[in-house]
N, C-alpha and C positions, 0 to 999 in steps of 0.2 A: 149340572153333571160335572163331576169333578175329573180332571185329566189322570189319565193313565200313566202310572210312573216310568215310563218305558227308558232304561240306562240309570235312571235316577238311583246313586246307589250312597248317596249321602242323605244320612236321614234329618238333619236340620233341614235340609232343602225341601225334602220332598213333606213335612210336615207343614213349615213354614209358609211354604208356597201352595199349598190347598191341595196336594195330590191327592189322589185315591193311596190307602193303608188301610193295610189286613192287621191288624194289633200282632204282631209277635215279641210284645214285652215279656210272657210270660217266661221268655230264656232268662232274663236277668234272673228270677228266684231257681234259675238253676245254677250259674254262674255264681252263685254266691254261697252253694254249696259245697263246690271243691275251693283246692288251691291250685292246680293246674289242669283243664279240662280242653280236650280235644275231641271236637264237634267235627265228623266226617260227614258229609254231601257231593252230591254228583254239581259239577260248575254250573251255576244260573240256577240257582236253588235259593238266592237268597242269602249267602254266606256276607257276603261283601254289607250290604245293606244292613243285614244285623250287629256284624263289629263295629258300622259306623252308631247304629243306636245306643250299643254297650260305652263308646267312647264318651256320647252324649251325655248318656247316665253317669256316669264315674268323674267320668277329668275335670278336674278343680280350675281349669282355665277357662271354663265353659260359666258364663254370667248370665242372668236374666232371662233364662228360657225356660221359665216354668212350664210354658205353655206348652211346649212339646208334649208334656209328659201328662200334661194334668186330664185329659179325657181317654187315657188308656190303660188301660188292668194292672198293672204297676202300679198304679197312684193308689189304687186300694190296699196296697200293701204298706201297713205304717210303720213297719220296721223296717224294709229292703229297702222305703222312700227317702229314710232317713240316712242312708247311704250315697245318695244323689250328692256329685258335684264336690267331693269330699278327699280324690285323688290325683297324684299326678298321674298321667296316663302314656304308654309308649304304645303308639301303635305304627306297626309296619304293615304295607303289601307284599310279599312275594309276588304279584298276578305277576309281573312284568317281567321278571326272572328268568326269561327265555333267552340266552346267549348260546351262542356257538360252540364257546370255549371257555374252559375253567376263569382264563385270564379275565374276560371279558366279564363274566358274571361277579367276582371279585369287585372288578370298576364299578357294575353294579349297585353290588352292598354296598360300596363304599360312597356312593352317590346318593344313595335312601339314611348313612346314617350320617352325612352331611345336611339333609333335608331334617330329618329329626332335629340336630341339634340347633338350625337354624329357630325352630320353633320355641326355643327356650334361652332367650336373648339373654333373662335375669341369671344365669347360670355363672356367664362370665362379669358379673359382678356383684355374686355371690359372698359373704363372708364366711359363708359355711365350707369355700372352697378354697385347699391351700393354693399355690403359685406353683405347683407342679399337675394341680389335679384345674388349673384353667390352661396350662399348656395342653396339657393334652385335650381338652372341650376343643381349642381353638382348633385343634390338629382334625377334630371332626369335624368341624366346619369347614376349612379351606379344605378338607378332604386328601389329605396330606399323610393320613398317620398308615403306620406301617400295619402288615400282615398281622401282624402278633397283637398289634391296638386294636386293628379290625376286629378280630374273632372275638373278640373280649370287648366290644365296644356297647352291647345292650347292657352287659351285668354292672360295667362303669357309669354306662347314664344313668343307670338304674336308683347308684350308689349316690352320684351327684344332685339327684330332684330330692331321694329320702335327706339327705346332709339339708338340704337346700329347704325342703317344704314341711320337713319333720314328721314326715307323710310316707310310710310303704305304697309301692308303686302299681297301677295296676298296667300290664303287659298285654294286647293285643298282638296277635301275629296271622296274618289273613294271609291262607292260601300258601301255607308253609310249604308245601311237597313240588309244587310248581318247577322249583331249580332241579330235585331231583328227577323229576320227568323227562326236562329238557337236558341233563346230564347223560340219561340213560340213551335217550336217542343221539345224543353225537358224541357217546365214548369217551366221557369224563367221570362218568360216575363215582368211582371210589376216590376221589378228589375230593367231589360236591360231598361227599357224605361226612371223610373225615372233619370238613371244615364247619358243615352244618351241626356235627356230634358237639364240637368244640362251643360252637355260639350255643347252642340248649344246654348244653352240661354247664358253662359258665352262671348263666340268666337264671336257669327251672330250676339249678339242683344246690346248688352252693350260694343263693342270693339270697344276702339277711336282708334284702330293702326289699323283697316280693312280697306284695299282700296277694294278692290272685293274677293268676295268666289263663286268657282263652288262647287256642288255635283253633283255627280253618282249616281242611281240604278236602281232597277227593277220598285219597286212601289213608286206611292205618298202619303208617309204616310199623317195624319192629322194634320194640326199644332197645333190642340189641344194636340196631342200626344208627339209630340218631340220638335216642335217648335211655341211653344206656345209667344202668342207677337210680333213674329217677324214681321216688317212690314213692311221690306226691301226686302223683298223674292218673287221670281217669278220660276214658273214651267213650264219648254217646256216638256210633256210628249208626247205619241204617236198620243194626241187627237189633238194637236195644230200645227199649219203652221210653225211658228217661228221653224228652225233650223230643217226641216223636214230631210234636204240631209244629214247631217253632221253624222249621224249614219248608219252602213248599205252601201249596195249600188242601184245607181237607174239603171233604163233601161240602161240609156247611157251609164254609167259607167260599169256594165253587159257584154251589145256588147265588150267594148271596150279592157276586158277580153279576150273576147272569140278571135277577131282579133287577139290581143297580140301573143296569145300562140297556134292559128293556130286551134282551137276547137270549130271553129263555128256549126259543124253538132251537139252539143249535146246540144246546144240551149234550144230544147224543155225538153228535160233532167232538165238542168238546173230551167228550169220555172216550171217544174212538181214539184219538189222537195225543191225548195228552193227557190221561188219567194212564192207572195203572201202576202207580210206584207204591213201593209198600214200605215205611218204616217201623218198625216195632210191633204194632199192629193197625198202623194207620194207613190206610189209601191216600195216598196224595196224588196231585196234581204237579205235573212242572209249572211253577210261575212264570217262569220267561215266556217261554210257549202260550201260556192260557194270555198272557196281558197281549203280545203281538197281534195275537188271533182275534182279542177281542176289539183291539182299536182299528184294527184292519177290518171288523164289521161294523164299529159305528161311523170311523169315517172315509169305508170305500164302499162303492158298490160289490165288491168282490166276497164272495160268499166260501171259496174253494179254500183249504185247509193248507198248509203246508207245513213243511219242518223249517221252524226256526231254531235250532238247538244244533246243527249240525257243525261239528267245530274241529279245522283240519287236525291239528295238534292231537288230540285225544283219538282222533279216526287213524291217525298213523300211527299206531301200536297196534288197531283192530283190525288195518292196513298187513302190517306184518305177522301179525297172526294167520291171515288168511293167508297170506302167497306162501308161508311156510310151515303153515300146520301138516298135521300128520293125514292119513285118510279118515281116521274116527273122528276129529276134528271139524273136518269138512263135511263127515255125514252128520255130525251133532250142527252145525251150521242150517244145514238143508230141513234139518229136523224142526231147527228154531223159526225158520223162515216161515215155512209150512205152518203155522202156528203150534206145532206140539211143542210138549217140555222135554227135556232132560234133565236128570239126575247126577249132581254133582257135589264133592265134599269141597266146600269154605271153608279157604284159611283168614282168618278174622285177618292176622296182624300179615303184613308182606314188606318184601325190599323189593325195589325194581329192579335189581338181580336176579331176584328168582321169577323175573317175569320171561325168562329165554322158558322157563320149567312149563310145558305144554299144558301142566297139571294145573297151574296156576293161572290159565287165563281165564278163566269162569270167576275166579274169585276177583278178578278187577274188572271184567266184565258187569258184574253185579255192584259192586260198589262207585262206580264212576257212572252208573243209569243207564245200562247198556243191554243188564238183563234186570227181571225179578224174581222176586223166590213167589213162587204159586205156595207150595207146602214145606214145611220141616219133614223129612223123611226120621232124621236121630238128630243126636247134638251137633254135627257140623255136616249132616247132606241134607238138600234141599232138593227140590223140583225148582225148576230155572225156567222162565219165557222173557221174550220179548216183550216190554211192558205195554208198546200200542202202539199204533198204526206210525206215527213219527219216526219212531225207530228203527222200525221194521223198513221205513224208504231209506235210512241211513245204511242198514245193513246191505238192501239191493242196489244201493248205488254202488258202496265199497264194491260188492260182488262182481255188479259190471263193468268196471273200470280193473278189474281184476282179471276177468274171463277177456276183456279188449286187448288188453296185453299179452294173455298167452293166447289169443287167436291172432295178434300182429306179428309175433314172432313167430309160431308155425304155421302160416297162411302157406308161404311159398313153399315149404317144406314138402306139405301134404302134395300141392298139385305137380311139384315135380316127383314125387313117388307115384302118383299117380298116371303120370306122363310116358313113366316109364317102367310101367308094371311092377313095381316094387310093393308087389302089396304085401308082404310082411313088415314092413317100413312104413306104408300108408295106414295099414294095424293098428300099428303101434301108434305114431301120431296121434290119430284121432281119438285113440282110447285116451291117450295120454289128455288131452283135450277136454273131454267128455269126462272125465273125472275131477279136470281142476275146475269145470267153469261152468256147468248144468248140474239143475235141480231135477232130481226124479221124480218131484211128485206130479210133473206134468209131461205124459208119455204118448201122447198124439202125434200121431203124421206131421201134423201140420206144425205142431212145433221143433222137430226136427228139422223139417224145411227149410223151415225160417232160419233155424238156425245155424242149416248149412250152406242156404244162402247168404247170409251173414259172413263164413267163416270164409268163405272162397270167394269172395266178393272181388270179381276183374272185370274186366272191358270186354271180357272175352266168355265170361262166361252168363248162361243164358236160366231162365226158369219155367217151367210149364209149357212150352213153346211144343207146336204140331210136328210129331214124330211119328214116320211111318203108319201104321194105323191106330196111334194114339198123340197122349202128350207126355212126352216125357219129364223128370222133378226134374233134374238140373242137367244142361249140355256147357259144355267147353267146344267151343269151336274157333282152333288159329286163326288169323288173320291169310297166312300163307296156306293151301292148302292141302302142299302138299306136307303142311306139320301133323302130329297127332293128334287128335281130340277125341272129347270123351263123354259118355251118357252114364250118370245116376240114375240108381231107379234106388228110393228110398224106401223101407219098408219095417214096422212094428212088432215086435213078437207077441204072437196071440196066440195060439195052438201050436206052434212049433218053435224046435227051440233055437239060437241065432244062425249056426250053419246054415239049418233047414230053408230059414226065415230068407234068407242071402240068396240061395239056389231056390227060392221060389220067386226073388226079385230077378235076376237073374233070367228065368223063364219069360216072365215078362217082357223082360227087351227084346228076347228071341221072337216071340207070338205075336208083339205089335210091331215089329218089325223096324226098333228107333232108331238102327244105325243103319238101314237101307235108304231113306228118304236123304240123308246126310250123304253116301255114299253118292247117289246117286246124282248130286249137286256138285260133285267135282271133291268132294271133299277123300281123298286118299288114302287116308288113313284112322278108320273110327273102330273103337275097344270100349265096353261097357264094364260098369259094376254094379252088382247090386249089394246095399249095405243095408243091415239086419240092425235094428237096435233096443237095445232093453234096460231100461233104467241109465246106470252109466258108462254102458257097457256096448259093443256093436262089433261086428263082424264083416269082411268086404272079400267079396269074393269076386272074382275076373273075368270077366265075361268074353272071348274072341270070336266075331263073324264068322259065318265059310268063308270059306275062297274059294 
């Protein structure tokens, strides 16, 4: 049984060394039909592992490894074959391009195109290169050279391998939009763009030594944004047919897992939780997710499914959507949870500027693997879900870690309004509450309860405990006695409507008598309410003893 490639994202290694491989050479005979092509994917899909097999195939530094290639669907091609091993090759990551600050991403680049030129020793004793054009190699080496060599430093190496190997260059660039993400979240953004415009207009648009360039990412940014001019450029993103399989995996490949490794009973497991993407017209599979799950059931006893895929970075956008979206927002959220779909227009190409635009979270939602399109409604609106169970626990975590926060910050707010009869202010609160942080599709007693036990969570406050001739949902009762305290009586709208619903809880304290039994223990000062509630919505009205 062959090991599971789990991190393995260099493909000499993972061939080399016996791993388990799904064949996705069939990218290379797409790759070979543009001249600059930008392949969109949600992260851990695969990107990384394929620009290292494209590197394989291409780069002329690459010796004696037939073997890679020769029992995989590429070898049957005897014209794209004869392209093997034939250029110089520049490839970079982005992944790691998460800096703080413009400064710092800067050091950055300037650290990845020092590691480049390291890789190409023969450069600086070259004769194809003047004594101006090895000063400045050296300058990328010791990592010395200025802003203006930076920005312009791919199109010059580019210039130096063609001079050098009499060979047009082929260009990798994995994980291009990375900087802009981590730009957009700490307020550099039109920095990171101008300088990024500057490296792709130099290298894609103006480079007589470019024979073909791939890109990686998540999104398609605007070519007004970064690649402005270019007219050489093409994008297979999730929406298009072209190179649907090459990311991910399909049914077939799926099954052929499960066979493999003797795990066909967890199938539907598999399809629960990590099926559901759709590219072009293909069903795919997350690979990360499917390989974790499956080495975690051939070498543990542990059978239970989880989300491997959940990745803080990318959840802190989905993060800030949520605590600031609009109220259609949050009821299209509730909508998705619940499993229904909603209906949204896709904008293919995006900046992460117009991701503040409420309009545009569905369309990066969708393209970074967060929703998928069930149906095409017209040319750019769709039907949008959840793609499967994984997701769906990334969504109720954000949610709850979202609803934790606004019930930590008006915890004490509520029970001092409630403290002190301010039930217009206690009203408010809690609707306020009940709309940022609960789902409506679950409107039982008992989940209310919970959840307002939850929400007034003290030392001092109590739940179902024997009150007068019943039990009442929740008491507050001081420590001193002679403070105020106070009985909930919580109750559902089913025939009446929230008022009604309130003044029939409300009765209830009266008839079972829950602030008598209190009373009667010394306690001084006891005030009920009964709260009505309906979907996101509730009403509290104020209950006072005789005297």
């Amino acid at each position: 049984m062959k090991k599971l490639p789990l991190g393995i994202e260099d493909f000499k290694e993972l061939i080399s060394q016996g791993y388990y491989y799904i064949d996705k050479t069939s990218l290379i005979q797409d790759v070979v039909k543009e001249k600059v092509c930008l392949y969109t994917r949600p992260r851990r899909f695969g990107k990384t592992l394929n620009m290292s097999m494209l590197y394989y195939f291409f780069s002329n530094k690459v010796h004696d490894i037939d073997s890679l290639f020769s029992n995989l669907e590429i070898s049957h091609n005897q014209e794209i074959i004869k392209l093997k091993n034939q250029y110089p090759v520049i490839f970079l990551s982005f992944k790691d391009m998460k800096m703080d600050t413009f400064d710092h991403q800067i050091e950055w680049f300037q650290l990845l195109i020092g590691e480049l030129a390291s890789q190409f020793p023969e450069l600086y004793a070259s004769s194809a290169l003047d004594e101006i054009d090895k000063e400045l190699f050296l300058k990328y080496r010791k990592k010395t050279a200025s802003f203006g060599e930076i920005q312009n430093s791919l199109h010059q190496m580019s210039i130096f391998l063609r001079n050098h190997y009499q060979k047009n260059v082929v260009i990798l660039i994995d994980e291009y939009d990375v900087p802009l993400q981590s730009a957009y979240l700490n307020g550099y953004y039109e920095e990171m763009v101008s300088f990024l415009r500057n490296v792709f207009s130099s290298v894609l648009k103006t480079n007589s030594a470019l024979e073909r360039a791939v890109l990686t990412g998540c999104l398609r940014i605007a070519k007004e944004s970064i690649f402005t001019g270019l007219n050489n450029f093409s994008v297979r993103s999730i929406l298009d047919e072209s190179a649907s399989v090459c990311f991910g995996f399909t049914q077939e490949e799926m099954n052929q897992i499960l066979h493999d490794y003797d795990i066909d009973q967890y199938k539907e497991t598999m399809q629960k939780w990590y099926d559901g993407y759709r590219f072009g017209r293909t069903d795919i599979y997350n690979p990360w997710s499917v390989l974790k799950y499956a080495d975690q059931l051939v070498h543990t006893s542990d059978t239970y499914a989880q989300s491997y895929w959940a990745n803080t970075s990318s959840n802190d956008i989905i993060y800030r959507y949520i605590s600031h979206g609009n109220l259609q927002m949050k009821r299209d959220f509730d909508q998705l949870i619940s499993g229904r779909a909603i209906c949204k227009k896709i904008k293919p190409e995006l900046t992460y500027r117009e991701m503040d635009d409420m309009n545009n979270v569905y369309s990066f939602l969708l393209f970074s693997g967060y929703l998928k399109i069930k149906k095409r409604i017209n040319r750019n609106e769709y039907e949008l879900m959840i793609p499967n169970y994984e997701i769906k626990t990334i969504y109720e975590d954000i949610f709850q870690e979202w609803a934790m926060e606004i019930q930590d910050s008006n915890r004490s707010k509520l029970i001092h309004a409630l403290l002190n009869m301010d039930v217009e202010q206690a009203n408010e609160i809690l609707n306020y509450i009940l709309l940022q942080s609960v789902s409506y599709y679950d409107s039982q007693e008992s989940f209310y309860h919970g959840f307002m036990i939850g929400l007034l969570s003290n030392e001092n406050m109590y739940s179902n405990i024997e009150s007068g001739d019943g039990r009442s949902d929740i008491k507050y009762l001081p420590v001193n006695k002679e403070k105020r305290g106070f009985v909930l009586e919580l109750k559902v709208c089913r025939e009446k409507d929230l008022y009604d619903t309130a003044v029939l809880a409300c009765e209830q304290i009266r008839e079972q008598r829950y602030l008598e039994s209190d009373l009667a223990r010394g306690y001084q000062d006891m005030i009920g309410y009964g709260i009505a509630f309906e979907k996101k919505r509730c009403f509290i009205k104020l209950f006072l003893p005789e005297r």
